[in-house]
C-alpha positions in Angstrom: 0.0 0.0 0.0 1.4 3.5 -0.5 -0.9 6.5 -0.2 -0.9 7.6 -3.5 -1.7 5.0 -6.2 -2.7 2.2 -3.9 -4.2 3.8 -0.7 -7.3 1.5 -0.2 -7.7 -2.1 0.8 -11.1 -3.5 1.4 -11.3 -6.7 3.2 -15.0 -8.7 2.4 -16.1 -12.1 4.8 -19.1 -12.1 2.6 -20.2 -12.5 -1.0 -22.3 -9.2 -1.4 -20.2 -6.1 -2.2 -22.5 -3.9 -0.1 -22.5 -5.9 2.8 -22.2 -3.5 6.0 -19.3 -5.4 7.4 -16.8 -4.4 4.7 -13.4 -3.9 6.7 -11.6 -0.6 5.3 -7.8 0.2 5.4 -6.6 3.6 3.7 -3.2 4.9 3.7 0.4 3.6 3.3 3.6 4.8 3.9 3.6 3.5 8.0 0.0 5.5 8.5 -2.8 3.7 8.5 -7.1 4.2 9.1 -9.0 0.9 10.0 -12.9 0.7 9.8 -16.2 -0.9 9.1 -17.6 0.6 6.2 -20.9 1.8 7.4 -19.1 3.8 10.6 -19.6 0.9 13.4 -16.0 0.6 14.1 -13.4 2.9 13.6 -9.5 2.5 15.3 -9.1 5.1 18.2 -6.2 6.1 20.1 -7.4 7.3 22.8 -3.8 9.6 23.5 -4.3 10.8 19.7 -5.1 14.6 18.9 -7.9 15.7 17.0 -6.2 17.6 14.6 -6.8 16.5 11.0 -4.6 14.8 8.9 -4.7 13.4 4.9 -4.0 9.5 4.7 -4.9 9.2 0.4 -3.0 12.0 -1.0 -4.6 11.5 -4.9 -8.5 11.9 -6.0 -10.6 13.0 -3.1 -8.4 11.4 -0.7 -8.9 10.9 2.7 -8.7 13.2 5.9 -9.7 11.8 9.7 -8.5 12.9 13.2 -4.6 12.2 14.1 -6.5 9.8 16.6 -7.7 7.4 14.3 -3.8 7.1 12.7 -2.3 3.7 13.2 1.4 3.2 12.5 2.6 -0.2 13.9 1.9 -2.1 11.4 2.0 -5.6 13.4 -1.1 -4.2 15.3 -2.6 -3.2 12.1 -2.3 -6.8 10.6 -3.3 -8.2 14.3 -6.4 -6.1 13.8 -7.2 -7.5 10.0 -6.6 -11.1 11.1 -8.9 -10.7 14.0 -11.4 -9.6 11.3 -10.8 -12.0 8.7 -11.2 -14.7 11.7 -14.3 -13.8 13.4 -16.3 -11.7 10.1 -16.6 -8.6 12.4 
């Protein structure tokens, strides 16, 4: 992933493409955003600021709150595996 030309991953424990439990990764280059797709879930660091920041740096892109940044990428695969596991 880089946040440029490859900034989105969607993950998908279903068959239906509009399914509400579509798992979301945007970014690249050690920042990453993790959430459902319909807003149920979102990473939080609680210690994180509020100030905004821009993970998808071509088309519309992507902007959220510093506190939703994840950069340790073994957490961030933790997190997607624990997903793919369970479906939620």
């Amino acid at each position: 992933m880089d946040d440029h030309f490859f900034p989105i991953v969607q993950l998908n424990c279903t068959e239906r493409d509009d399914d509400e439990t579509l798992f979301n990764v945007i970014g690249g280059k050690g920042r990453f955003a993790l959430f459902h797709q319909m807003g149920d879930w979102q990473y939080r660091d609680p210690a994180g600021s509020d100030a905004e920041v821009r993970l998808w740096t071509s088309d519309q892109g992507y902007f959220c709150a510093q506190r939703n940044v994840l950069t340790d990428v073994d957490k961030v695969l933790r997190i997607v595996k624990a997903y793919y596991e369970s479906g939620s």
